[in-house]
N, C-alpha and C positions, 0 to 999 in steps of 0.2 A: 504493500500500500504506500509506503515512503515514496518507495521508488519510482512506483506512477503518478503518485503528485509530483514529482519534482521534476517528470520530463517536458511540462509544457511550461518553466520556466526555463529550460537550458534552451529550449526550440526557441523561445522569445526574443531572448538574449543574443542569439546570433541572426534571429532577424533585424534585430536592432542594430550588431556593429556590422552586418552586409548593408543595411543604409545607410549607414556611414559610411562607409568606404565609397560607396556607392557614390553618393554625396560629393564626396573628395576628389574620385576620380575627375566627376563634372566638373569640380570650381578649379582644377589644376591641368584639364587634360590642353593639348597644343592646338592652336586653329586647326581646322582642319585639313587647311592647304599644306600646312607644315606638315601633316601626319598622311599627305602622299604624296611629296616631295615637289610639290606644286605653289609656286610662287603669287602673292598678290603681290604687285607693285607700288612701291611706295609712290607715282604719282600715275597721273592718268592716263597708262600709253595706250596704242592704238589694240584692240583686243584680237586675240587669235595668229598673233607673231612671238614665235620663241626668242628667247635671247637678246641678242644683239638687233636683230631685227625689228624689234614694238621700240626700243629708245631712238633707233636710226629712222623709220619712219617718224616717228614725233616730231624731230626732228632734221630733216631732209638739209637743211645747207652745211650742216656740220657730218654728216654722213656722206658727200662729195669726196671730202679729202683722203678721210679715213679709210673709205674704200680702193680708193684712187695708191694710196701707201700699203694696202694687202695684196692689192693687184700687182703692184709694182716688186712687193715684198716677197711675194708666194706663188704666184701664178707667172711670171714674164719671165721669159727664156733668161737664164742663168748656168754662169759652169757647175754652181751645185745645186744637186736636182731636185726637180718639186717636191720628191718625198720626203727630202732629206731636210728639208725648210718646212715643213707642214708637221715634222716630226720635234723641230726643235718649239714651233707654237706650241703643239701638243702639250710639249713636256713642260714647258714654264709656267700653260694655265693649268696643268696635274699640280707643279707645286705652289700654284696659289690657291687649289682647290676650286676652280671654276667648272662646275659638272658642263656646262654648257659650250662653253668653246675646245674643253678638253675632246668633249664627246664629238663635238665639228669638226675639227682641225682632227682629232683621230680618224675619224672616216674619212676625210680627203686624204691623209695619210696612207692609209690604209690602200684607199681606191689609185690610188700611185703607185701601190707596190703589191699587183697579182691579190687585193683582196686580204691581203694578209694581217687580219685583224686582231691575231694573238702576238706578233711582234710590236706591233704596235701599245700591248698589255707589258710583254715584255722591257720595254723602252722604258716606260714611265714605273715600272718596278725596279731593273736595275739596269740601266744600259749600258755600265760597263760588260754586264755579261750574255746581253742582247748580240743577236748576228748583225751588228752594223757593223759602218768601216769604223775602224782606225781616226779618221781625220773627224766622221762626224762624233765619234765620242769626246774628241777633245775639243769640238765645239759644242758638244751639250757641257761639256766644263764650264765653258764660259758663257753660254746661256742660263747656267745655273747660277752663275756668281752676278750676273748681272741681275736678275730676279731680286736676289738676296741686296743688289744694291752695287751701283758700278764702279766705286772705290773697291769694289773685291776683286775687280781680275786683273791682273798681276802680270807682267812682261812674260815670266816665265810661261803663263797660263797662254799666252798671244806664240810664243818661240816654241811652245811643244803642238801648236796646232800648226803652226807653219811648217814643222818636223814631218809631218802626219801630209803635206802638202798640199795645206789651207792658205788661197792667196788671202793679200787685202783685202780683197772687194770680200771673198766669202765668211772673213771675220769679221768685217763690218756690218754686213747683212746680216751674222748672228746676234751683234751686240743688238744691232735697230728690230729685228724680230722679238728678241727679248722685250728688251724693253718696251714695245709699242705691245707686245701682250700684257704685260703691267697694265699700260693702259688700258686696252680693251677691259681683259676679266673684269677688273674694277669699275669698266663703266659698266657693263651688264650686273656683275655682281651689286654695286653701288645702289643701284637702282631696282637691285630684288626685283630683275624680270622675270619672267614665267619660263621654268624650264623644267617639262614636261620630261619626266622616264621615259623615252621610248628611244632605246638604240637602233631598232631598225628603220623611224624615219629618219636618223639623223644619218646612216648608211646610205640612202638613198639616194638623201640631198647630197653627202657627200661623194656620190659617183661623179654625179650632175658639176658640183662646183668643181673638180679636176679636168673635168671633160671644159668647161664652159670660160671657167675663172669667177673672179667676183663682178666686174664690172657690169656682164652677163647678167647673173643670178640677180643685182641688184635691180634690174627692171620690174621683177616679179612682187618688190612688196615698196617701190620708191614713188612717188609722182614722177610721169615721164619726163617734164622739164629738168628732173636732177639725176636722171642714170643718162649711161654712156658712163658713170662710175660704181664702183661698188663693195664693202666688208664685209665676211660673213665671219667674224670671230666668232 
């Protein structure tokens, strides 16, 4: 008899602290965009463009140049090669954490080199032990120390990728890829645009931007009076 009076207070009791909790989960849980990895933007861009794309249409005359400097950067004939330049973006918006241009710049990466979307994995974990050359490793050296800040790369850092048979022009282009993905991530990431999980549209798009370049692609989401340029960090 004890023992059945006393089971419809312990049943009570833990109805009581599962509403609580309950309760708690509600007043503590994350928006919900946060909790599928989906962005509201902190001001009012254009709706239904990923990334780089809803701040650049917002803005259309400042999305001219910028494009016009990835096209120049990443796409326009070069002695080193598209992959190898779409790889070093990759890697510098991997270590500023930009899911969105990592994810771009990887698929054009990728769509540059036979589809090969696990070197591409490979790179941004460890590319010393990735099958790249020689030369582009000691340029992801200095893409990396430029990231971190451009008082870090160091004569020697410049003399062992020449070693590796990196002219000027190609170490320049890495310092200004670097750093102009600085830029970028931070303006997508800054502006907490909408950058949607889905790797296989961003493969897509990335055949497309290899095949095409930015200047191209930017017709697709710009007012036509401002393409003939175009970024797709």
């Amino acid at each position: 008899m004890l023992c059945a009076a006393k089971q419809p207070v312990i049943h009570h009791s833990v109805e009581i602290k599962l509403h609580l909790f309950q309760s708690w989960m509600v007043a503590y849980a994350l928006p919900a965009h946060e909790n599928t990895g989906e962005s509201m933007p902190h001001i009012k861009l254009p709706e239904g463009l990923q990334g780089i794309r809803s701040a650049m249409a917002f803005r259309p005359e400042t999305a001219k140049p910028l494009n016009e400097l990835a096209e120049a950067l990443l796409h326009a004939p070069n002695s080193l090669p598209q992959g190898d330049r779409e790889l070093i973006a990759t890697y510098v918006s991997y270590l500023n954490d930009c899911y969105f241009c990592q994810t771009v710049h990887g698929s054009i990466a990728a769509a540059c080199l036979n589809d090969d979307h696990e070197l591409v994995k490979r790179v941004k974990a460890d590319f010393q032990a990735a099958e790249i050359s020689e030369k582009l490793k000691a340029l992801l050296i200095i893409a990396a120390k430029v990231q971190k800040g451009g008082k870090q790369v160091t004569s020697a850092d410049v003399e062992a990728a020449r070693a590796q048979g990196a002219t000027d022009m190609e170490i320049h282009d890495t310092v200004l890829i670097a750093a102009a993905f600085c830029m970028f991530n931070r303006y997508v990431d800054g502006l907490d645009t909408w950058q949607p999980r889905n790797e296989e549209m961003y493969r897509e798009r990335g055949k497309k931007t290899a095949r095409e370049g930015y200047v191209s692609i930017s017709r697709e989401y710009l007012p036509a009076q401002t393409t003939g340029v175009g970024a797709e960090s």
